[in-house]
N, C-alpha and C positions, 0 to 999 in steps of 0.2 A: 504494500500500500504506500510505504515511504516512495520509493523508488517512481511510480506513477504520479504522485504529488508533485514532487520531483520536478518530472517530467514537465507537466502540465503546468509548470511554473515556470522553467525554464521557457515554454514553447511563447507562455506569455510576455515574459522579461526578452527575448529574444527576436518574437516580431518587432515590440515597439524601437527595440535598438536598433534593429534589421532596418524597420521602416526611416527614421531618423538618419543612420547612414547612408539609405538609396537616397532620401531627398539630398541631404551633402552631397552625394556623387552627381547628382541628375542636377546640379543647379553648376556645378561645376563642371559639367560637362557643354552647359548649356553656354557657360563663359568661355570656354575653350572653340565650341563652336559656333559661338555667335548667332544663336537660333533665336529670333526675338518675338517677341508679344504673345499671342493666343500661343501659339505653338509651342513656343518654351515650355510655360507650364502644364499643358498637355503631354507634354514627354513625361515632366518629371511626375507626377501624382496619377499617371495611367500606364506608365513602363519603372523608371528608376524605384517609386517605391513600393508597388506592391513584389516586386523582385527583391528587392532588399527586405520585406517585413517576411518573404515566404523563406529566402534563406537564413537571415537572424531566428527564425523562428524553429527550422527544422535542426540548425546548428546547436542551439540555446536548449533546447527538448534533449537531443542527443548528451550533447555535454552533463548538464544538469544529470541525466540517467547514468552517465559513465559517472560521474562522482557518487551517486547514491548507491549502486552498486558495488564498490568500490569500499566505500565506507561500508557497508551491511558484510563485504568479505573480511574486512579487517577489525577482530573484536579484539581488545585489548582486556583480558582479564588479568584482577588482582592475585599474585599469589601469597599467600598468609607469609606473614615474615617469621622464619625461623627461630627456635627458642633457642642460643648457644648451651652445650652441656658444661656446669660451672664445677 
């Protein structure tokens, strides 16, 4: 159940970053290409972000699941501390 929370946290936290870095790339690409007015933002918010929120989002689900995994393999138990014979 961790691991699926997890996930489905990570998938969240990882579109909107996704989405945030496409629109970065898509406005910068738009200044690199000099694409102006209706069409500029037409690229970015209908190409650059939903591409960026769909891979932040599949990467961020992924990751998130590899750590939770990860951490559920790796129990760290106490061992009782020994008595020295005096």
């Amino acid at each position: 159940m961790k691991v699926a929370l997890l996930a489905v946290l990570g998938l969240a936290l990882g579109a909107l970053g996704g989405a945030a870095l496409g629109i970065g790339a898509g406005l910068t690409w738009i200044g690199l290409a000099r694409t102006s007015g209706l069409d500029g933002g037409t690229l970015v918010f209908f190409a650059f972000m939903p591409l960026g929120a769909a891979i932040g989002g599949i990467g961020g689900a992924l990751l998130f699941a590899v750590v939770a995994i990860r951490d559920a393999e790796i129990v760290i138990e106490r061992q009782p501390v020994r008595q020295r014979d005096r």
